[in-house]
DSSP file (Angstrom, degrees, kcal/mol; ACC not computed):
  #  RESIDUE AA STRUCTURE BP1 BP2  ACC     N-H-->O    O-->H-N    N-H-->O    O-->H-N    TCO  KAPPA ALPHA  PHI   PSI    X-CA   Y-CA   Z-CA
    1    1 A X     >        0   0    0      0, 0.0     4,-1.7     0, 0.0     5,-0.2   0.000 360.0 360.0 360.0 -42.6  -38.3  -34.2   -8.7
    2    2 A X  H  >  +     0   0    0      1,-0.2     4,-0.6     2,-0.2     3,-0.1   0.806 360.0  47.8 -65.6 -41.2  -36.4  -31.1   -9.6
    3    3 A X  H  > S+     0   0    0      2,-0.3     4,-1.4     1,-0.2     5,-0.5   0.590 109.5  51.7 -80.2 -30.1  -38.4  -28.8   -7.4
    4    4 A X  H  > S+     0   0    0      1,-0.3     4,-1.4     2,-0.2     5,-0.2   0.968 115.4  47.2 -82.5 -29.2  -38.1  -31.4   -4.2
    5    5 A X  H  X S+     0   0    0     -4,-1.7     4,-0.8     2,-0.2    -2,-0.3   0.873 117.0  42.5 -73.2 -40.4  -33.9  -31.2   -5.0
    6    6 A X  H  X S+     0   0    0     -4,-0.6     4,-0.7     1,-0.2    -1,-0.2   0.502 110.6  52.1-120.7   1.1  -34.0  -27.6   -5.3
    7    7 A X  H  X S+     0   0    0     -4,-1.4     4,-1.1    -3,-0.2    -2,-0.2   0.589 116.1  46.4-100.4 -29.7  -36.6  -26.7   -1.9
    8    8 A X  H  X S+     0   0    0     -4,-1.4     4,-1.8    -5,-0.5     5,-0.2   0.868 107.6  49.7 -82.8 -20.0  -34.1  -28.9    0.3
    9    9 A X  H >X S+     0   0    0     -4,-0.8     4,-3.8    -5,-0.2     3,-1.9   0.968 119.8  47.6 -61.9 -59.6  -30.9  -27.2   -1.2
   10   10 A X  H >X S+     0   0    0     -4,-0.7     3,-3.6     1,-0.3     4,-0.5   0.743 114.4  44.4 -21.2-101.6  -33.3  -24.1    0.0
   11   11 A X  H 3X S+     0   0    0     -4,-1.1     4,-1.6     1,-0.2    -1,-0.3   0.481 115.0  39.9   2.8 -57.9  -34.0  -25.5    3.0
   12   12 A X  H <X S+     0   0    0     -3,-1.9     4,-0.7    -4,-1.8    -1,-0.2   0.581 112.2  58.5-108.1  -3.5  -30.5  -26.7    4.3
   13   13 A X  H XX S+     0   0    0     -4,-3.8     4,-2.0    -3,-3.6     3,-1.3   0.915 109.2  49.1 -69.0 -87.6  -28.6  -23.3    2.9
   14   14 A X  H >< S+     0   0    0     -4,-0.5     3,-0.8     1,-0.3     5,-0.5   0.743 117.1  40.0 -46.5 -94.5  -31.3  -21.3    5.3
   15   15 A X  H 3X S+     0   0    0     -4,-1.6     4,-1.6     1,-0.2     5,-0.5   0.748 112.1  49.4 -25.2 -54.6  -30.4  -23.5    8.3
   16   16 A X  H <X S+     0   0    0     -3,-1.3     4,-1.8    -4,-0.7    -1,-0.2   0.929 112.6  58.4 -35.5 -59.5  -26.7  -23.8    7.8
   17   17 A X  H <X S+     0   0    0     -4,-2.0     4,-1.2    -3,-0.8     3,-0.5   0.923 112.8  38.3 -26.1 -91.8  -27.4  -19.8    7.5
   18   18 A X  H  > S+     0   0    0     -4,-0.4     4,-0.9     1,-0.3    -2,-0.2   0.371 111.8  47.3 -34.3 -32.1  -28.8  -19.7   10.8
   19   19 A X  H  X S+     0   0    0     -4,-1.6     4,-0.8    -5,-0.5    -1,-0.3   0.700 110.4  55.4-111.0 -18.3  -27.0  -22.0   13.1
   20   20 A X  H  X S+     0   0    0     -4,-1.8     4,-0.6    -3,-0.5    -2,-0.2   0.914 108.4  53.4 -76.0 -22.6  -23.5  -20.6   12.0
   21   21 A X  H  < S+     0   0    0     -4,-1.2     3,-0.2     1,-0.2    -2,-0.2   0.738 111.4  39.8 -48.0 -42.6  -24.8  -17.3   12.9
   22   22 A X  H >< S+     0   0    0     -4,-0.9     3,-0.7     1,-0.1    -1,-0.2   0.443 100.4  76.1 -85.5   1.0  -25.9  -18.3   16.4
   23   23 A X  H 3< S+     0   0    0     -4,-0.8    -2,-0.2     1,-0.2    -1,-0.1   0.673  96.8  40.3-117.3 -36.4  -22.7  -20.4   17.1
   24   24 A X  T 3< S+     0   0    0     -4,-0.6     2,-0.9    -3,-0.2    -1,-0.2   0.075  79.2 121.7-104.0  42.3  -19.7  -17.3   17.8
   25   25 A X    <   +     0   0    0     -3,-0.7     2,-0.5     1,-0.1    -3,-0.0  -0.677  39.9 177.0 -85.2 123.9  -22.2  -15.4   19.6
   26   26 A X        -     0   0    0     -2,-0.9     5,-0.2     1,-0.1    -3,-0.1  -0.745  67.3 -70.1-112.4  98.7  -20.2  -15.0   23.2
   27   27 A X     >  -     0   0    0     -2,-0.5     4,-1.8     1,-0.1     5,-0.3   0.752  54.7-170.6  59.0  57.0  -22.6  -12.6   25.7
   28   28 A X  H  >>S+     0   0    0      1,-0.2     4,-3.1     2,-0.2     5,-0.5   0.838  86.0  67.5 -40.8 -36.8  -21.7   -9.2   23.2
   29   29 A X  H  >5S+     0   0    0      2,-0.2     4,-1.6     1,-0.2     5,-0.3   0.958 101.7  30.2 -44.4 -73.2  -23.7   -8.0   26.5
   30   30 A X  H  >5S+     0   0    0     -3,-0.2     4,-3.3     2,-0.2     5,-0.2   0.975 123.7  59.5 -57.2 -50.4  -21.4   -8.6   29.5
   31   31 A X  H  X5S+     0   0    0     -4,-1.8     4,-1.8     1,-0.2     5,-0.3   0.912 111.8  38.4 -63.0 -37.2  -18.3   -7.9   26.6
   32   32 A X  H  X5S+     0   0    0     -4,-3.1     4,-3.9    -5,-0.3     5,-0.5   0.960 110.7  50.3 -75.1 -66.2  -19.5   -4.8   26.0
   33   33 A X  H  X<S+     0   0    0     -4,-1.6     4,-1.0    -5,-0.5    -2,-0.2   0.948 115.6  55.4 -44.3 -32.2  -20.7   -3.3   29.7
   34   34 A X  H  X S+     0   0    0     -4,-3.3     4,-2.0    -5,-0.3     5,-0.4   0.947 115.9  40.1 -55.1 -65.4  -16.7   -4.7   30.7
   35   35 A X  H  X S+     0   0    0     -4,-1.8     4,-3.4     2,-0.2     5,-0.4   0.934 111.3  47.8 -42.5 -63.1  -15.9   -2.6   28.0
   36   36 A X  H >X S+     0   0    0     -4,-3.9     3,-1.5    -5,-0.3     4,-0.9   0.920 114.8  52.0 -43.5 -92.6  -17.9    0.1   28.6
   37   37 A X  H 3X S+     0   0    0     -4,-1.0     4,-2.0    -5,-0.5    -2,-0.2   0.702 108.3  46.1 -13.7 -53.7  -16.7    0.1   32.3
   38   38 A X  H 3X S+     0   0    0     -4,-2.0     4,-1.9     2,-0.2     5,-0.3   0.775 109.9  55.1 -93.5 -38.1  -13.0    0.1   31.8
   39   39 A X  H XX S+     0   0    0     -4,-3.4     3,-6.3    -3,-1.5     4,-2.1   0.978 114.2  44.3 -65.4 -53.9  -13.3    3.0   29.1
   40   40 A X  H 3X S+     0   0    0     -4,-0.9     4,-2.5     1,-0.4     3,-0.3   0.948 107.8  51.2 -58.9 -63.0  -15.2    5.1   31.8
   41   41 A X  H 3< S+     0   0    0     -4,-2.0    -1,-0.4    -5,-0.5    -2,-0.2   0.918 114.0  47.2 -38.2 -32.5  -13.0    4.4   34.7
   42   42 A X  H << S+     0   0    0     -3,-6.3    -2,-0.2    -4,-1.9    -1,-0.2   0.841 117.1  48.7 -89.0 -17.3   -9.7    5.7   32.1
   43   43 A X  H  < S-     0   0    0     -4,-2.1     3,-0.3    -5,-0.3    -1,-0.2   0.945 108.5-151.1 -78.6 -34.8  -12.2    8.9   31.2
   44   44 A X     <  -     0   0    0     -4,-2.5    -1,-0.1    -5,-0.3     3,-0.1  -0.284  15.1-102.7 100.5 179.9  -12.6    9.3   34.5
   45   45 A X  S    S+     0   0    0     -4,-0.2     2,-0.8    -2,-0.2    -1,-0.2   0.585  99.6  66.9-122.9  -5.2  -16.2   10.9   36.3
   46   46 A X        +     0   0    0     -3,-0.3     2,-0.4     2,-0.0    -1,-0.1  -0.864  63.6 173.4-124.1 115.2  -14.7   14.5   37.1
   47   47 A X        -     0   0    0     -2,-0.8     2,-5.5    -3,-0.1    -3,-0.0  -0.691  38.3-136.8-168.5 152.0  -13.7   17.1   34.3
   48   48 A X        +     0   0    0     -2,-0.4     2,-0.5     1,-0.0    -1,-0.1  -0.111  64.0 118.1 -75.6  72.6  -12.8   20.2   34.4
   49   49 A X        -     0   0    0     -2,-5.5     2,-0.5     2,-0.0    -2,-0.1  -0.966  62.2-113.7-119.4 157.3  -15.1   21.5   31.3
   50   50 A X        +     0   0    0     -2,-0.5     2,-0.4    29,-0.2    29,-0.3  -0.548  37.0 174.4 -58.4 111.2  -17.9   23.9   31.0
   51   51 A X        -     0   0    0     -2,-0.5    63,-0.1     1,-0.1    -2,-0.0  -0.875  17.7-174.0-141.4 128.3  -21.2   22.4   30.2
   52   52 A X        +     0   0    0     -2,-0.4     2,-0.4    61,-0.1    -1,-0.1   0.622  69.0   7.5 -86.3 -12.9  -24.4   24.2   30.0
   53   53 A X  S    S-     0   0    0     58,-0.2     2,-0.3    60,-0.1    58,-0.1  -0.925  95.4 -71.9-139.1 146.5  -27.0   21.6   29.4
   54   54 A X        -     0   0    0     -2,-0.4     2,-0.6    58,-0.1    58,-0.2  -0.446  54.4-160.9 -31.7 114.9  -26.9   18.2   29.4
   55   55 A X  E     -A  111   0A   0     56,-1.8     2,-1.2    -2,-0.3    56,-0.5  -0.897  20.5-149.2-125.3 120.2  -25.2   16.6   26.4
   56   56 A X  E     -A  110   0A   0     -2,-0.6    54,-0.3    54,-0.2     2,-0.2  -0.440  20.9-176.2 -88.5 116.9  -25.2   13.7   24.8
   57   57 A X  E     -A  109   0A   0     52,-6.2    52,-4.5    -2,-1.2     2,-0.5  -0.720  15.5-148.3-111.7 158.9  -21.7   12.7   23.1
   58   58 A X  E     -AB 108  75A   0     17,-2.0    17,-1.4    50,-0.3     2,-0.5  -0.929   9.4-159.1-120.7 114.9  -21.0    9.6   20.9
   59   59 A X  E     -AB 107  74A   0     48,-2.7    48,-1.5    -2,-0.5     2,-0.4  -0.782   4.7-161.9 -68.8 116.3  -17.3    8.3   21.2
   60   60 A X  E     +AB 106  73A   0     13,-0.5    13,-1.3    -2,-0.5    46,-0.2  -0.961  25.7 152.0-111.2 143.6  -16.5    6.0   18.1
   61   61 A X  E     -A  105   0A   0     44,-0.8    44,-2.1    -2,-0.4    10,-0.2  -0.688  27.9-151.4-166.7 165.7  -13.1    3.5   18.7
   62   62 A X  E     - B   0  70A   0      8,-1.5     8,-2.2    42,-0.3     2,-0.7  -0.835  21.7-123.0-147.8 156.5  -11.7    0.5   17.8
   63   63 A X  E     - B   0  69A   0     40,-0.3    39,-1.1     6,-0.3    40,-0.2  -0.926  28.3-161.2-116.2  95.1   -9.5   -1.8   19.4
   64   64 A X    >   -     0   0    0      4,-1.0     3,-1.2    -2,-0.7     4,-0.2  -0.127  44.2 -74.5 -86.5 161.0   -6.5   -2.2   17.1
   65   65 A X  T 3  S+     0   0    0      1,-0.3     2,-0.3     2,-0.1    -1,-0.0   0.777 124.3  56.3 -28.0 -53.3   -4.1   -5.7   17.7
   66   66 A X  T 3  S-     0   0    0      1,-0.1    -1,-0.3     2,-0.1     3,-0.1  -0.263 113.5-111.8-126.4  93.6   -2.6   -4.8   20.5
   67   67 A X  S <  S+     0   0    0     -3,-1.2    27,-0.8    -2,-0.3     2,-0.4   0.580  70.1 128.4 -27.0  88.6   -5.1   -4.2   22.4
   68   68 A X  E     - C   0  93A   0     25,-0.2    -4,-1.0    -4,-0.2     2,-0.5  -0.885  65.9-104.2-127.4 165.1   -5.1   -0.4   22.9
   69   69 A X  E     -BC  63  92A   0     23,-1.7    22,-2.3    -2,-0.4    23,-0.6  -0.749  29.5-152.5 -94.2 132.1   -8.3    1.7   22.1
   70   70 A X  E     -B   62   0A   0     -8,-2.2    -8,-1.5    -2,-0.5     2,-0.8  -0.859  15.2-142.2 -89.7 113.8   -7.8    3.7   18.6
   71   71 A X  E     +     0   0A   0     -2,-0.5   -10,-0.2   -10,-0.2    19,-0.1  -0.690  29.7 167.7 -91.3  84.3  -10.1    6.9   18.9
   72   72 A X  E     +     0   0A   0     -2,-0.8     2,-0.3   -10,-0.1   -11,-0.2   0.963  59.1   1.1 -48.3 -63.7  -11.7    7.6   15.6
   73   73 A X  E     -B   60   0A   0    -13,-1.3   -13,-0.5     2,-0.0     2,-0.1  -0.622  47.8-170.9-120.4 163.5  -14.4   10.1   15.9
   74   74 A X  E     -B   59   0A   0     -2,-0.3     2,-0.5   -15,-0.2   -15,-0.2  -0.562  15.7-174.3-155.2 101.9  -15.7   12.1   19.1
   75   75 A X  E     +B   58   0A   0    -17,-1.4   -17,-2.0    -2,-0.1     2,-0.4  -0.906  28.3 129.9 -97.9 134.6  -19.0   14.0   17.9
   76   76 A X        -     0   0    0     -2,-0.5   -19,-0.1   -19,-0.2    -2,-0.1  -0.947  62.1-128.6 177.9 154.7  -20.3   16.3   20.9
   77   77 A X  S    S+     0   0    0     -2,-0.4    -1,-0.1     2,-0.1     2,-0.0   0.697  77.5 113.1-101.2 -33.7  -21.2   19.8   20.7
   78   78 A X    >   -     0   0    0      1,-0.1     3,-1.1    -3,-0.0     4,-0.5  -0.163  68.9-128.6 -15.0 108.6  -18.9   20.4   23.5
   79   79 A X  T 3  S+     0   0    0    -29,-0.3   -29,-0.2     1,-0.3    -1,-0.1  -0.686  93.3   8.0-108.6 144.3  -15.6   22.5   23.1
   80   80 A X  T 3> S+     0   0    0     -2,-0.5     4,-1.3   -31,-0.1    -1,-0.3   0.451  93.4 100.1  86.3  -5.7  -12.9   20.5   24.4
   81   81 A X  H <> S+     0   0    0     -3,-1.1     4,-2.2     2,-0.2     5,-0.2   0.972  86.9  54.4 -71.4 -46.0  -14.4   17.1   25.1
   82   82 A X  H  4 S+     0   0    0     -4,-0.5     5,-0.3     1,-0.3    -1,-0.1   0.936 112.4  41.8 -43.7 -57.7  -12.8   15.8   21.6
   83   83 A X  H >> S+     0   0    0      1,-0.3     4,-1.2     2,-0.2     3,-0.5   0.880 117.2  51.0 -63.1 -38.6   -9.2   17.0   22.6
   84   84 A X  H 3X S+     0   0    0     -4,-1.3     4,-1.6     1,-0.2    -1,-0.3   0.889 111.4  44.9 -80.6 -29.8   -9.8   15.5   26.5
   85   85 A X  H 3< S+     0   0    0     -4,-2.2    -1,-0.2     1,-0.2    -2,-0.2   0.197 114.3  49.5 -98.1  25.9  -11.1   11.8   25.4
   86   86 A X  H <> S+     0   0    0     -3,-0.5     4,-1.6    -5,-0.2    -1,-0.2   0.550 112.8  47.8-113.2 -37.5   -8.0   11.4   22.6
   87   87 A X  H  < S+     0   0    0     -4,-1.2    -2,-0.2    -5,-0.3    -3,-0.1   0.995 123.2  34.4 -86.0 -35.9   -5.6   12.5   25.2
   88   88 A X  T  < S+     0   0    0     -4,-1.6    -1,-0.2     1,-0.2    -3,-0.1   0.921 132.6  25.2 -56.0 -53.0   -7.3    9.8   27.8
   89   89 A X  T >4 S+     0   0    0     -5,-0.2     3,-1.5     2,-0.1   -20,-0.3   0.744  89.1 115.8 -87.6 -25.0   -8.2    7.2   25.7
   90   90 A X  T 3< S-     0   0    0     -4,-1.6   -20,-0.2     1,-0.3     3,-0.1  -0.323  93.5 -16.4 -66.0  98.0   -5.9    7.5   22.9
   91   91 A X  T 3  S+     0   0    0    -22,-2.3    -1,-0.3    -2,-0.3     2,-0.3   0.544  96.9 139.2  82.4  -1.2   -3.4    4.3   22.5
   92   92 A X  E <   -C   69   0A   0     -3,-1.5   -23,-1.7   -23,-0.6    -1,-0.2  -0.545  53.6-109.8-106.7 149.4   -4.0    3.1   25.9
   93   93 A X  E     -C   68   0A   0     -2,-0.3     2,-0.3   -25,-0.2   -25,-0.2  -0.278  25.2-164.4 -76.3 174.1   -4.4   -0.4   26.8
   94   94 A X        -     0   0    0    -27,-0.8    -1,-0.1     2,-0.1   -59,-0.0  -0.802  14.3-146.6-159.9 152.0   -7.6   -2.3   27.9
   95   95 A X        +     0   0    0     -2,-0.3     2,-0.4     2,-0.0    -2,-0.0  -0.160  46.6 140.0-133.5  63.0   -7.8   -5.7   29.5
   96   96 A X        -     0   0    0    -29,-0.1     2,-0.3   -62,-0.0   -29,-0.1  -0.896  39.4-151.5-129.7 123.1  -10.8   -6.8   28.1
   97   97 A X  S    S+     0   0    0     -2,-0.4     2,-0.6     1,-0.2   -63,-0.1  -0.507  74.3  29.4 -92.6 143.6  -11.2  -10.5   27.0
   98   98 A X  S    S+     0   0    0     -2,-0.3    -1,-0.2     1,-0.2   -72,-0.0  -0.208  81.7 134.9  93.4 -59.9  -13.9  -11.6   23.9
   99   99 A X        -     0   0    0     -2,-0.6     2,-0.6     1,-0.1    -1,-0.2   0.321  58.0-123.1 -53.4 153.7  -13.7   -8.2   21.9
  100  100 A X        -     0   0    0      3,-0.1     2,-0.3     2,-0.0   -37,-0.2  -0.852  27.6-142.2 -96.1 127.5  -13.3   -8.1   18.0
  101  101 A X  S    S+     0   0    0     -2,-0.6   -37,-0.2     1,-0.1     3,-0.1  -0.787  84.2  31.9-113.8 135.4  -10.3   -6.2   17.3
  102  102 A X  S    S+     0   0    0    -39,-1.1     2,-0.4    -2,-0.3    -1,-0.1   0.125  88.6 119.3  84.3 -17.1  -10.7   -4.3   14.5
  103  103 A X  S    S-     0   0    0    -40,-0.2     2,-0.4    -3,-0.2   -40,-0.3  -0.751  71.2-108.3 -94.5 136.3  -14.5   -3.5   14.7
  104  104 A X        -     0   0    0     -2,-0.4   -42,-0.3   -42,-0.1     2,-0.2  -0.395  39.2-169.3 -49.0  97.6  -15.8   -0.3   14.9
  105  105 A X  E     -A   61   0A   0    -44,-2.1   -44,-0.8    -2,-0.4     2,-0.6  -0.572   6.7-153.1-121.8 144.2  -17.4    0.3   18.8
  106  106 A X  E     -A   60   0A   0    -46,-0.2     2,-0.6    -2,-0.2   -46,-0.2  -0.963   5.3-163.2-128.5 151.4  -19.6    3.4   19.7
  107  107 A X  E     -A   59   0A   0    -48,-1.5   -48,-2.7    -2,-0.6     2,-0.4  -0.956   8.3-149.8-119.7  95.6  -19.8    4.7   23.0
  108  108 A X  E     -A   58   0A   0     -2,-0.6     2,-0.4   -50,-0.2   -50,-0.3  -0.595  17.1-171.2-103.8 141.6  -22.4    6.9   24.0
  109  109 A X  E     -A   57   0A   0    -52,-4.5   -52,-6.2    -2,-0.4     2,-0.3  -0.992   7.8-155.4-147.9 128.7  -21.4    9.6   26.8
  110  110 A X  E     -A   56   0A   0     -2,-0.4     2,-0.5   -54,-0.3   -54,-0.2  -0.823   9.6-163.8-102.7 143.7  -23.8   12.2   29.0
  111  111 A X  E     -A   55   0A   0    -56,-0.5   -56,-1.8    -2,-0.3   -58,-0.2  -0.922   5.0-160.2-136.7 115.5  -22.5   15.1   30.4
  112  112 A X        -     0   0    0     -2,-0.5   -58,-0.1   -58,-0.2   -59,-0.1  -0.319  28.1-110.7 -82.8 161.6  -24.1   17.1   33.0
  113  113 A X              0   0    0      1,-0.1    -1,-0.1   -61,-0.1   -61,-0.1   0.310 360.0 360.0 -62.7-146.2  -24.0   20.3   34.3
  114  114 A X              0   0    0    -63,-0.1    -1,-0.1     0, 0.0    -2,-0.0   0.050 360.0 360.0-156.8 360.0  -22.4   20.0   38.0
């Protein structure tokens, strides 16, 4: 009797687990590609640096309370990209509905040669 009491506790922990897990997922997909969209329109598609290969740079942000994008990190081999996506992105507001404010967001960015 103690084993059948202590495989349904199992049991209805694991489920409980499971369906509160699926239950605030809203589309992270569409929230994120808005997002993604809106950063790239403020970064803009023309700028004026030197790059000699292709390069891949990874942006890391966060969306602070009200809602303006916080620029943590910019890793990129690139001299000058850092300094140009702080001054672009840096503080500026977003109009992006669904996002978790406070969580850490990474951004992945190519840059070609021209």
């Amino acid at each position: 009797m103690k084993n059948l009491k202590v495989f349904i506790a199992i049991i209805t922990m694991s489920l409980a687990t499971a369906f509160s897990a699926t239950a605030n997922e809203k589309e992270p997909s569409k929230i994120s590609k808005t997002l993604r969209t809106e950063l790239v329109a403020m970064l803009g598609d023309k700028m004026n640096l030197e790059v000699s290969t292709t390069d891949t740079s990874k942006i890391s942000f966060m969306i602070n309370n009200k809602n303006e994008v916080v620029v943590i990190s910019v890793a990129t081999k690139v001299d000058g990209f850092q300094s140009l996506v702080k001054s672009k992105l840096n503080y500026k507001k977003i109009n992006v509905k669904g996002i978790k404010k406070g969580e850490v967001y990474i951004l992945p960015v190519t840059l070609k040669t021209t």
